[in-house]
ROTIDO-617300 format. One record per atom (N, C-alpha, C): residue number from 1; x, y, z. Coordinates in nm, 2 decimals, decimal comma. Layout:
N
  num       X       Y       Z
  NUM       X       Y       Z
...
This chain:
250
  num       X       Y       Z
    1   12,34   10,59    9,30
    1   12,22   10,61    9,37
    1   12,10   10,58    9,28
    2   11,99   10,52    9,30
    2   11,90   10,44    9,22
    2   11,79   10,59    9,20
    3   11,77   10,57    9,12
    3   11,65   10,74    9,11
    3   11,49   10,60    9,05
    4   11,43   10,64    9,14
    4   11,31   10,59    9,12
    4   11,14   10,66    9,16
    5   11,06   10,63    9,09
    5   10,92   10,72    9,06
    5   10,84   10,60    9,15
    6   10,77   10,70    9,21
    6   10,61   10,60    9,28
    6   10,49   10,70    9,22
    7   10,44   10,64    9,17
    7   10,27   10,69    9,21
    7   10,17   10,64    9,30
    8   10,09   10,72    9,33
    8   10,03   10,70    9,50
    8   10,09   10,68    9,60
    9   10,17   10,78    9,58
    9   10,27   10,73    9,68
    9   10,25   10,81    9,83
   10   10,15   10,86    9,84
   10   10,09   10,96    9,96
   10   10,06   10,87   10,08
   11   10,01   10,75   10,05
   11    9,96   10,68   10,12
   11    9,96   10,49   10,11
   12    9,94   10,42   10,17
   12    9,92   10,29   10,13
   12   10,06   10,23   10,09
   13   10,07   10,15   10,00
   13   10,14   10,05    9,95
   13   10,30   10,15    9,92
   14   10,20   10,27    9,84
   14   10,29   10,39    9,81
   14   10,43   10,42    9,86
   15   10,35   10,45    9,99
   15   10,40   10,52   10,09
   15   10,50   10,45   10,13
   16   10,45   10,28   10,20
   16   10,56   10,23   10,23
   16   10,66   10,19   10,12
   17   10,65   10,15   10,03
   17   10,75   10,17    9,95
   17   10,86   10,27    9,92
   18   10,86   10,39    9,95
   18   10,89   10,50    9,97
   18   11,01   10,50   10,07
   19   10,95   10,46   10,16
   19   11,01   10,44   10,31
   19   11,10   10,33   10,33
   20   11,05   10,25   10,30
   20   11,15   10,14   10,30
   20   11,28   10,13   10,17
   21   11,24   10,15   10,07
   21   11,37   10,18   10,02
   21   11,46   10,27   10,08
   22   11,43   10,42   10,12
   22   11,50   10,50   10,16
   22   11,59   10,43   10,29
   23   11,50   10,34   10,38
   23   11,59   10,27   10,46
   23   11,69   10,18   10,43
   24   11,67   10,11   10,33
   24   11,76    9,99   10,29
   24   11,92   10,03   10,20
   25   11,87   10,15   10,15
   25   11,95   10,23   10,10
   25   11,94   10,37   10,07
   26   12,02   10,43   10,03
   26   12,06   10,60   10,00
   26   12,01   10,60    9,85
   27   11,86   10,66    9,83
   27   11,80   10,67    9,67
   27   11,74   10,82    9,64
   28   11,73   10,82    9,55
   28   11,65   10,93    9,49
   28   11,49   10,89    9,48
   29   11,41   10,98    9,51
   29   11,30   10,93    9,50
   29   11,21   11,07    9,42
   30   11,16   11,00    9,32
   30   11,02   11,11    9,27
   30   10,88   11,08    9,34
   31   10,80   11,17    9,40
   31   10,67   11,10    9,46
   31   10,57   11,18    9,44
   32   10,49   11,06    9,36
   32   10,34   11,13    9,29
   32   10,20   11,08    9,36
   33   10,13   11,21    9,39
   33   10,01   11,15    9,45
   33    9,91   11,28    9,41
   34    9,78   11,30    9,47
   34    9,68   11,40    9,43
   34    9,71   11,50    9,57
   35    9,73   11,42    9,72
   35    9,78   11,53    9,83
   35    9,89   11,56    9,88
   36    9,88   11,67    9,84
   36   10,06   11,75    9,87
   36   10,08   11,73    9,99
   37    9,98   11,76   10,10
   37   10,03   11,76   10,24
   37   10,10   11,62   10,26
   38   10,03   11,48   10,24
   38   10,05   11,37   10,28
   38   10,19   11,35   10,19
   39   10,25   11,40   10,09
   39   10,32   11,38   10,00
   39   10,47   11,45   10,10
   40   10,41   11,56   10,15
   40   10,50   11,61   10,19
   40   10,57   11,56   10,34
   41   10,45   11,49   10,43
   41   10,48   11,41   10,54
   41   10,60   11,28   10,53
   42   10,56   11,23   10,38
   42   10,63   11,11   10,34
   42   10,80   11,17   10,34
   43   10,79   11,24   10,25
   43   10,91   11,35   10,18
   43   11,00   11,34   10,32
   44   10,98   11,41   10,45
   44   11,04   11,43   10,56
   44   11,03   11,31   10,59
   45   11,00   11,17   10,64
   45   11,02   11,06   10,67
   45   11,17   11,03   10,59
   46   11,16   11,01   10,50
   46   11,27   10,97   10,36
   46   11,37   11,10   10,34
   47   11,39   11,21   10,39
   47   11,48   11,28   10,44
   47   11,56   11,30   10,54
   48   11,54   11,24   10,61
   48   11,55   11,19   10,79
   48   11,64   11,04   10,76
   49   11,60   10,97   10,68
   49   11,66   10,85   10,69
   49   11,77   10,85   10,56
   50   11,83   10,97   10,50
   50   11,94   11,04   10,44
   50   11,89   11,00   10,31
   51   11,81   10,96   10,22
   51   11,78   10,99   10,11
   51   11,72   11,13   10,08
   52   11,73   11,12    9,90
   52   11,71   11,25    9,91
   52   11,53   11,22    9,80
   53   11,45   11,38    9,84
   53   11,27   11,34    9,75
   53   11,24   11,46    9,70
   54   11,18   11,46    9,58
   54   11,10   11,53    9,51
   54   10,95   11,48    9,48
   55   10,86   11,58    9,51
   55   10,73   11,54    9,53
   55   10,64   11,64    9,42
   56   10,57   11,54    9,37
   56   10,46   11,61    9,24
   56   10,30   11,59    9,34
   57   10,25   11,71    9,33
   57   10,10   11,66    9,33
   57   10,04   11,68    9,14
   58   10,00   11,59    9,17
   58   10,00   11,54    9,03
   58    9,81   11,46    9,04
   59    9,70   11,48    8,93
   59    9,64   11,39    8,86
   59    9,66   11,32    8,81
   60    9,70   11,15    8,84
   60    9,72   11,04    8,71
   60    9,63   11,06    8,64
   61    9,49   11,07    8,65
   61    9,40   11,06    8,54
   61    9,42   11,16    8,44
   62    9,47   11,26    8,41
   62    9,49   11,35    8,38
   62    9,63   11,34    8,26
   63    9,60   11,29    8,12
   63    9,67   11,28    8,05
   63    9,84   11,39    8,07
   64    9,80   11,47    8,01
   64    9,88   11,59    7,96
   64    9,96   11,64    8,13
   65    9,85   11,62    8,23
   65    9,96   11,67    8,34
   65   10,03   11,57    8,37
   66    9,97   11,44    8,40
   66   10,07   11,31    8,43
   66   10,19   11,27    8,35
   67   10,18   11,31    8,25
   67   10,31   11,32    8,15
   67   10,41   11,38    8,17
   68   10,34   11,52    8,17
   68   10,44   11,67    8,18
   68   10,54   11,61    8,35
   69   10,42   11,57    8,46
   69   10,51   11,54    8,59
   69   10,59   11,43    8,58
   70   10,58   11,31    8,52
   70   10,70   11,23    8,48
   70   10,80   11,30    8,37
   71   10,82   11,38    8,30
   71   10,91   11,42    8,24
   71   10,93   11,50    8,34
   72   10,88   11,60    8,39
   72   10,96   11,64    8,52
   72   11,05   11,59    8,62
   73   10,99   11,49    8,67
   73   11,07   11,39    8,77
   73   11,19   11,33    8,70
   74   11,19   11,29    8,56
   74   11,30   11,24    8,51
   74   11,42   11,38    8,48
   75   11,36   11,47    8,47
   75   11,49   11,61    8,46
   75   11,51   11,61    8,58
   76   11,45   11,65    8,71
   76   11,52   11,67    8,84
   76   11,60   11,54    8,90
   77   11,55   11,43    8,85
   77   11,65   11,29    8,88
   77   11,77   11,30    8,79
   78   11,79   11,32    8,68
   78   11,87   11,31    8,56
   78   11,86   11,17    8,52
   79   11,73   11,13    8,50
   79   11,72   10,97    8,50
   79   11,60   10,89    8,58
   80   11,52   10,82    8,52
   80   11,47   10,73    8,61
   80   11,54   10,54    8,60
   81   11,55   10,49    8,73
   81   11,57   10,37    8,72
   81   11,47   10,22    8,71
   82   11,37   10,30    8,79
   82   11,30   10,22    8,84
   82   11,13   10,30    8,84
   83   11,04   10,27    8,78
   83   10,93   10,38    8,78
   83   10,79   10,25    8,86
   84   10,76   10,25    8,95
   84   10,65   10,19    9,01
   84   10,55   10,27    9,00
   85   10,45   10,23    8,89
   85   10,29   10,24    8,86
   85   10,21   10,21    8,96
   86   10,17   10,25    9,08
   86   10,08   10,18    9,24
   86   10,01   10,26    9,22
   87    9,93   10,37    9,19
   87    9,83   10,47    9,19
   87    9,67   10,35    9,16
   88    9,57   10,40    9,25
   88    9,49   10,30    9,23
   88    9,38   10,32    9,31
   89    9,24   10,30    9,23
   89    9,10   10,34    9,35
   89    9,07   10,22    9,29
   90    8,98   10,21    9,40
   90    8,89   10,11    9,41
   90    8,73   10,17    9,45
   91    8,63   10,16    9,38
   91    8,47   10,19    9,43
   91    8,39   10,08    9,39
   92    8,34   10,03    9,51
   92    8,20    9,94    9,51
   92    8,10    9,99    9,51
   93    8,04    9,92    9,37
   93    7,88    9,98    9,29
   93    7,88    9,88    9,25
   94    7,72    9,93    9,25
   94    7,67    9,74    9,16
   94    7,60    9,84    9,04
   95    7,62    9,74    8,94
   95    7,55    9,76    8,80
   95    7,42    9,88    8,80
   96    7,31    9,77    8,93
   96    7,17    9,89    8,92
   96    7,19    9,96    8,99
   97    7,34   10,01    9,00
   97    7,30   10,18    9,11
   97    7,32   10,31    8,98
   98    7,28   10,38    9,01
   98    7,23   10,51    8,93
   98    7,37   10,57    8,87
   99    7,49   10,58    8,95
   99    7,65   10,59    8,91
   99    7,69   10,53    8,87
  100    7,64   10,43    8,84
  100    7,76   10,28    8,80
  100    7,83   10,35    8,71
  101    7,79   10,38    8,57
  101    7,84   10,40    8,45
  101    7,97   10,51    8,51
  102    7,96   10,58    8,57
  102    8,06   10,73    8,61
  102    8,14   10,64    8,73
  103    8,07   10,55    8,79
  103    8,16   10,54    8,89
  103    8,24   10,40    8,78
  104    8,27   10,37    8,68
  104    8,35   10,25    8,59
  104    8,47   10,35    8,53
  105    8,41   10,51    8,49
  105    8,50   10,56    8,42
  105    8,57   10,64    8,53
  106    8,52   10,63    8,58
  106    8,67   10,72    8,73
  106    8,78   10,63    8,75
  107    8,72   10,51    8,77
  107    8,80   10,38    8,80
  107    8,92   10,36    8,66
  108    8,85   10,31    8,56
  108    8,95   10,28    8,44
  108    9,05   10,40    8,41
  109    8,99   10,59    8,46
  109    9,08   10,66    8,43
  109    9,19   10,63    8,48
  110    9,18   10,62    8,64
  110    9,32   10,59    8,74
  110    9,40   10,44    8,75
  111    9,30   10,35    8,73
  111    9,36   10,29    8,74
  111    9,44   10,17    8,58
  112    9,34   10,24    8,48
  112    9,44   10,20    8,34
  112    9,48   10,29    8,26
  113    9,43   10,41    8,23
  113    9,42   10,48    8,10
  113    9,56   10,56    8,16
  114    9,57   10,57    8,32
  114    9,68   10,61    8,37
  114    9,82   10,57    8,36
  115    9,78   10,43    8,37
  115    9,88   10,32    8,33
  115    9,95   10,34    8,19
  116    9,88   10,37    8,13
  116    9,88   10,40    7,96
  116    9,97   10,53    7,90
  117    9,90   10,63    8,00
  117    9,99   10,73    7,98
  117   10,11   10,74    8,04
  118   10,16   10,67    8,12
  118   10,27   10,67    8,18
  118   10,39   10,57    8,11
  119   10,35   10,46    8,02
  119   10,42   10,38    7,98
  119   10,46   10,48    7,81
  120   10,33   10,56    7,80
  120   10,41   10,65    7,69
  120   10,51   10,70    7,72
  121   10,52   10,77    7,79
  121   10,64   10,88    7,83
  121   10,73   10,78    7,86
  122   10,72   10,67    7,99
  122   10,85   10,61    7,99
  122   10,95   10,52    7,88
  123   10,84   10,51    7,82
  123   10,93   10,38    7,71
  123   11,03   10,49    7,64
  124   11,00   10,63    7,64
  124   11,07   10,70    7,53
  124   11,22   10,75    7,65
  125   11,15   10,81    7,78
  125   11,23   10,86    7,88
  125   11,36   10,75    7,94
  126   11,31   10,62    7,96
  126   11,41   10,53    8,00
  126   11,52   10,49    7,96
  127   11,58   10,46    8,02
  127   11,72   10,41    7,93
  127   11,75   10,30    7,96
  128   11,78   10,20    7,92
  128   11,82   10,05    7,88
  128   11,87   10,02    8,02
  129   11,78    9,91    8,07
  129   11,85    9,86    8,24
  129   11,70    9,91    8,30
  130   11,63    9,96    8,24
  130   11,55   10,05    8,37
  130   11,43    9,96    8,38
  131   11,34   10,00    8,48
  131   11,24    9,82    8,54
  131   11,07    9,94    8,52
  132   11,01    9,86    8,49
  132   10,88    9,95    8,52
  132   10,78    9,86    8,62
  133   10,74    9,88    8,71
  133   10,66    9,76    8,80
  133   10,54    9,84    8,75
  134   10,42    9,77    8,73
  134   10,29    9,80    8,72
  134   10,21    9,73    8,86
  135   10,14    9,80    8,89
  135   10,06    9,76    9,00
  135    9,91    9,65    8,94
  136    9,90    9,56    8,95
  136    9,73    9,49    8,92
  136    9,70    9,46    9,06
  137    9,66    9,34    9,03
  137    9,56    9,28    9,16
  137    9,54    9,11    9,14
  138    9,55    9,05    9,26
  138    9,45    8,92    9,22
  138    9,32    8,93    9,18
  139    9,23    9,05    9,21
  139    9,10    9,05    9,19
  139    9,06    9,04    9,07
  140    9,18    9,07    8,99
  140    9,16    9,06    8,81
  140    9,11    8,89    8,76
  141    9,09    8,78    8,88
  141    9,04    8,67    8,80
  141    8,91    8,62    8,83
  142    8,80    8,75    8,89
  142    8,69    8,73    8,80
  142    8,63    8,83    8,80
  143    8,49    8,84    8,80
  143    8,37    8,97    8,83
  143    8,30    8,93    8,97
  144    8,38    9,01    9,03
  144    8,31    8,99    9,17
  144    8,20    9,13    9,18
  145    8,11    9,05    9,24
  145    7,97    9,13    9,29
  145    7,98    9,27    9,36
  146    7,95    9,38    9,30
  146    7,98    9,52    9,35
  146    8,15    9,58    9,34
  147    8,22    9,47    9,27
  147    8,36    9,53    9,25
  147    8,40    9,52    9,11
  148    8,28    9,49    8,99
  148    8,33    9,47    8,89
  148    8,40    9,55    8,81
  149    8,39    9,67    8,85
  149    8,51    9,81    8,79
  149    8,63    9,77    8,83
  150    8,61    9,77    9,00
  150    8,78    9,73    8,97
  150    8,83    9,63    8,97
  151    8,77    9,53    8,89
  151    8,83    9,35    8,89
  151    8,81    9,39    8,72
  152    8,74    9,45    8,64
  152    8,75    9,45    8,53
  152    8,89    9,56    8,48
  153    8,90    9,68    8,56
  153    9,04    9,74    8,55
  153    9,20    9,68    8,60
  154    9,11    9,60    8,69
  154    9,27    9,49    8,69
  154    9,33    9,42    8,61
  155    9,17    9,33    8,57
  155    9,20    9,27    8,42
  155    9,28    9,34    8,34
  156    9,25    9,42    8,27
  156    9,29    9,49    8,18
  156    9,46    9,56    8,25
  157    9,48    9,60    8,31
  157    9,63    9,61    8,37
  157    9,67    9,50    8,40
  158    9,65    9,38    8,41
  158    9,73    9,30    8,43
  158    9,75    9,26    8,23
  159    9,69    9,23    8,16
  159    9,73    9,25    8,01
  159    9,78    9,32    7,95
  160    9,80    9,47    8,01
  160    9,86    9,57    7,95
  160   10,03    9,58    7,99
  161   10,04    9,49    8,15
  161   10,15    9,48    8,16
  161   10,20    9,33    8,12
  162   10,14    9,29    8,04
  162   10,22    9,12    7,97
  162   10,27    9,17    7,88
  163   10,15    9,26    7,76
  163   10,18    9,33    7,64
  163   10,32    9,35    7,65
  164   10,32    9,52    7,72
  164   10,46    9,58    7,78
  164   10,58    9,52    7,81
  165   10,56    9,43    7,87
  165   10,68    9,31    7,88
  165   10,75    9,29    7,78
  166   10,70    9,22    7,69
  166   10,72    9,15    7,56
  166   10,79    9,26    7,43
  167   10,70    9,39    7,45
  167   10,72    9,52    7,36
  167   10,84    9,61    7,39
  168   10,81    9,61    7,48
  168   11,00    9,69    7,59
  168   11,09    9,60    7,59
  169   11,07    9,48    7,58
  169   11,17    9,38    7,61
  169   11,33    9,46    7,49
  170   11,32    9,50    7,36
  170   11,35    9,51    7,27
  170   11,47    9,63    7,34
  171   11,40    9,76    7,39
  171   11,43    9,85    7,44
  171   11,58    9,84    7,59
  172   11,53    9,69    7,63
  172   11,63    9,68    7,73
  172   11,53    9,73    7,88
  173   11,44    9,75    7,87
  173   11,32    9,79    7,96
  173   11,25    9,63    8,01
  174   11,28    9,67    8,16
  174   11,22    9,53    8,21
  174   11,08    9,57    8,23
  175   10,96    9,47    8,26
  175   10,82    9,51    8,32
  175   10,84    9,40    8,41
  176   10,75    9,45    8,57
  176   10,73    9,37    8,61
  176   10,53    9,37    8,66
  177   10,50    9,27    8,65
  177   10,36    9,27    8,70
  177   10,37    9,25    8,84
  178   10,27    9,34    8,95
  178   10,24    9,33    9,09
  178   10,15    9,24    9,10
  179   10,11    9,17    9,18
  179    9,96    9,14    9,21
  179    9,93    9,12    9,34
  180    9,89    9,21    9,42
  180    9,86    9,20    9,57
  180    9,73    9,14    9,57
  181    9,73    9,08    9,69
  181    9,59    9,02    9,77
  181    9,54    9,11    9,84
  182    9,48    9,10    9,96
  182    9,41    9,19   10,04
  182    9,54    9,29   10,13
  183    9,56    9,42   10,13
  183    9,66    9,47   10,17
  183    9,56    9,58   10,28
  184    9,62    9,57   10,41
  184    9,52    9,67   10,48
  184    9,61    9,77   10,49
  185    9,50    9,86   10,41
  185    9,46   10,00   10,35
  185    9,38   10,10   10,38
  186    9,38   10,21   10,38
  186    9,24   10,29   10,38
  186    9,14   10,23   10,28
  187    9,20   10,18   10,11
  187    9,14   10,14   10,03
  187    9,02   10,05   10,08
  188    9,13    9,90   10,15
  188    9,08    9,81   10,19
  188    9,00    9,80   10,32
  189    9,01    9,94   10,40
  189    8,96    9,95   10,49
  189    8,83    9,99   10,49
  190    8,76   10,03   10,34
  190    8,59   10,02   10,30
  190    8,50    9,91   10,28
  191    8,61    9,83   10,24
  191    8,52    9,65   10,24
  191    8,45    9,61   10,34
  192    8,35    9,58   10,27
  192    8,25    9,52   10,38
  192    8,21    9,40   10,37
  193    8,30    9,30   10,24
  193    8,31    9,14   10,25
  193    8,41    9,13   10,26
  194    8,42    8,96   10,32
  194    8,53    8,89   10,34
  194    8,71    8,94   10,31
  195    8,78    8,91   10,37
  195    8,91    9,00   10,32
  195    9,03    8,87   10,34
  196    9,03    8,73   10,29
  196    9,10    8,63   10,35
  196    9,23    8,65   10,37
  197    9,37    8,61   10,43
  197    9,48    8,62   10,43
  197    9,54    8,77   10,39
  198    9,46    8,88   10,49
  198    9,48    9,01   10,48
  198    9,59    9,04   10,56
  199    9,70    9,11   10,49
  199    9,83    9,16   10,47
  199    9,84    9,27   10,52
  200    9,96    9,32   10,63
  200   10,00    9,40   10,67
  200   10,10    9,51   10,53
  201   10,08    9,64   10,55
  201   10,13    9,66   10,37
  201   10,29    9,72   10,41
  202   10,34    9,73   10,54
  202   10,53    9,73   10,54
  202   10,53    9,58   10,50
  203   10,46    9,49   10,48
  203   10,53    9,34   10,47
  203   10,52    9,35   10,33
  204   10,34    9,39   10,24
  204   10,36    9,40   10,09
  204   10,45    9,44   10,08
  205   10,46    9,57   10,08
  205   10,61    9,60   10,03
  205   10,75    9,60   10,01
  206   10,79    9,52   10,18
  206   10,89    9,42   10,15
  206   10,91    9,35   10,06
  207   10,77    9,29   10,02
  207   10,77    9,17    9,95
  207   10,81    9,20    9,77
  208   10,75    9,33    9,73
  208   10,80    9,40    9,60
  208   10,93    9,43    9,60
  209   10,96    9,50    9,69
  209   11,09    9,56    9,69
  209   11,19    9,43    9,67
  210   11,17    9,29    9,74
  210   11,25    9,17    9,70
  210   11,23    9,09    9,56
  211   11,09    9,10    9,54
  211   11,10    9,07    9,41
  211   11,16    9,12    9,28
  212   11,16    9,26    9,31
  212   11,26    9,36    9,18
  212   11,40    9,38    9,17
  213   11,40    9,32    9,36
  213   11,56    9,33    9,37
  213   11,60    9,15    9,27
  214   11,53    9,07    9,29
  214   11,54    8,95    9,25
  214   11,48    8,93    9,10
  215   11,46    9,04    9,02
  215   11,45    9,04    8,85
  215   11,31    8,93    8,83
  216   11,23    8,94    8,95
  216   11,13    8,86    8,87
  216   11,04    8,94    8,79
  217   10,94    8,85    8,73
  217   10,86    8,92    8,59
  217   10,71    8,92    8,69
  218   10,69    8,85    8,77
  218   10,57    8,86    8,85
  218   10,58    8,83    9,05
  219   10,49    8,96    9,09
  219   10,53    9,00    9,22
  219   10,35    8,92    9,23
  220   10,34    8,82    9,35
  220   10,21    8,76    9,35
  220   10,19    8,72    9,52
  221   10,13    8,78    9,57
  221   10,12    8,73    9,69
  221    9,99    8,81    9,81
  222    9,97    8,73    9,91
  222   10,04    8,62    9,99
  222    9,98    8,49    9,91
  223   10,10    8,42    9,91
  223   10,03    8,28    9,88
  223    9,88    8,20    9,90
  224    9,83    8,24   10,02
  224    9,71    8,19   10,06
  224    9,60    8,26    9,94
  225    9,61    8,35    9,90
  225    9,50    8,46    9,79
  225    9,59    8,38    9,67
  226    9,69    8,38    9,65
  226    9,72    8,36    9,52
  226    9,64    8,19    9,43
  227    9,68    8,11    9,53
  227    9,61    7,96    9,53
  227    9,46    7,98    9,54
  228    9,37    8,08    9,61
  228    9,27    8,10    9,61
  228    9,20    8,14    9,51
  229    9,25    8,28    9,44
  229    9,22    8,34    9,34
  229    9,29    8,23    9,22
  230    9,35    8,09    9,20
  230    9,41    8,06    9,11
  230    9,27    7,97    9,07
  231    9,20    7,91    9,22
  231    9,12    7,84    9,23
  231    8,96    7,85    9,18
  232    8,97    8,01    9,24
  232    8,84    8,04    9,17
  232    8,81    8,06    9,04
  233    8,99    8,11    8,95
  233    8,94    8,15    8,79
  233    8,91    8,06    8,72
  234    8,93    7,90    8,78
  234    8,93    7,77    8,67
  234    8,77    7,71    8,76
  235    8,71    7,77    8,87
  235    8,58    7,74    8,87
  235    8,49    7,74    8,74
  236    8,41    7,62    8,72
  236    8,32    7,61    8,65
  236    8,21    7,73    8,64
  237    8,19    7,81    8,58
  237    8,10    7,95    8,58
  237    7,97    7,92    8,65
  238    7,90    7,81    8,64
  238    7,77    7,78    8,73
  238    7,84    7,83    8,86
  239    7,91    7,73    8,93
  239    7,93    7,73    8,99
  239    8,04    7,82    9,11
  240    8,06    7,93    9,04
  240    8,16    8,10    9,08
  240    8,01    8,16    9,09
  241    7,93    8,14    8,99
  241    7,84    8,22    8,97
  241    7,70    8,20    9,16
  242    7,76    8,08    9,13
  242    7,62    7,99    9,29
  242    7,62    8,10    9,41
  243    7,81    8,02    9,41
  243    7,89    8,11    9,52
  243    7,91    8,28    9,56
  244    7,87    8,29    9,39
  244    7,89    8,45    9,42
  244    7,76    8,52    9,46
  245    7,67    8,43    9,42
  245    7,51    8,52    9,45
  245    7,43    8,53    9,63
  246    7,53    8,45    9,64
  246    7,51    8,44    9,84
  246    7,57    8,64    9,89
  247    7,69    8,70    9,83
  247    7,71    8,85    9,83
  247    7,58    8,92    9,82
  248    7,51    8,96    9,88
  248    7,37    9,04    9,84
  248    7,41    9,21    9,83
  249    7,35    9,25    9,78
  249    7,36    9,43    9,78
  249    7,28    9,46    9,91
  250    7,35    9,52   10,01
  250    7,30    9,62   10,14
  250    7,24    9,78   10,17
């Protein structure tokens, strides 16, 4: 039986991930999120369909607890196999708003420094064979207007899981990089620009769950965002820059 960790797993990408493994097969599941109730809704879905779950409410940003609840999860599993990193906010602020600075460090807490603390614990916790998927984004290839926290936290998690790759490799520890496009979400359900080739998220997470089963090193999709976002990072900077200034602040 596969014993595997989600973070954010209360809701979104999370959630169905959760779900769908337990259908495709009989797993163990650890599930981390900040709401117990929604954690606990998930839990009885994935009990019902004969897997068995243990549920942390848990702060990722929060060094010292985030740690203590993955060593937790790995004593009640006797093991992790599979640990998926998906915990993740997103807030739109532009530079001249009065929060910017606080609304950059809420962002980087959860969505890297979290990353960070989690790959501590696991690299020591895991045992040889075991996969760690990290969650990034396409949005990591450039600075889009009012999202530059979280296209600059992407960045930076999508490099921290190349690093990881290369440094676990040694260990017998796979990494794999995510990179979703527009996935409709509560997250995604605050945008108020464009959302092209926007993704139903039981299909994202079909689409992870095939790629880990299939040992790839990078989960990238839907193809329409991926070709898009490949298109925009090798834009000439005048010219990303033209395009991006048509975005106005509202």
């Amino acid at each position: 039986m596969k014993k595997i960790l989600i973070t954010g797993a209360s809701q979104g990408i999370g959630k169905s991930l959760a779900v769908q493994f337990s259908i495709k097969e009989k797993v163990l599941l650890s599930l981390i999120a900040r709401n117990e109730e929604k954690l606990r809704e998930v839990a009885e879905i994935i009990n019902s369909n004969g897997s068995k779950c243990f549920i942390f409410k848990c702060d990722v940003s929060n060094r010292n607890e985030f740690q203590k609840t993955i060593h937790d999860a790995s004593q009640m599993m006797k093991g992790i196999d599979i640990a998926i990193l998906n915990a993740g906010i997103s807030r739109n602020a532009w530079i001249i708003d009065d929060y910017y600075s606080s609304n950059l460090e809420e962002v980087f807490k959860v969505n890297v420094f979290a990353i960070a603390y989690a790959l501590e614990s696991l690299s020591k916790l895991m045992i040889k064979g075991g996969t760690i998927a990290i969650v990034s984004s396409l949005a990591d290839s450039r600075g889009y207007p009012s999202s530059s926290a979280y296209s600059a936290s992407k960045a930076a998690v999508t490099k921290i899981s190349e690093s990881a790759r290369i440094e676990l490799a040694p260990l017998g520890i796979k990494v794999v990089t995510v990179k979703p496009g527009f996935v409709r979400t509560n997250m995604t359900a605050k945008n108020t620009f464009p959302m092209p080739f926007l993704m139903e998220v039981d299909k994202a997470a079909e689409i992870i769950i095939d790629g880990l089963n299939n040992s790839k090193h990078y989960i990238q999709f839907p193809l329409g965002t991926v070709l898009l976002s490949k298109f925009v990072s090798i834009l000439p900077n005048r010219i990303f820059e033209f395009f991006a200034s048509f975005y106005k602040k509202k």
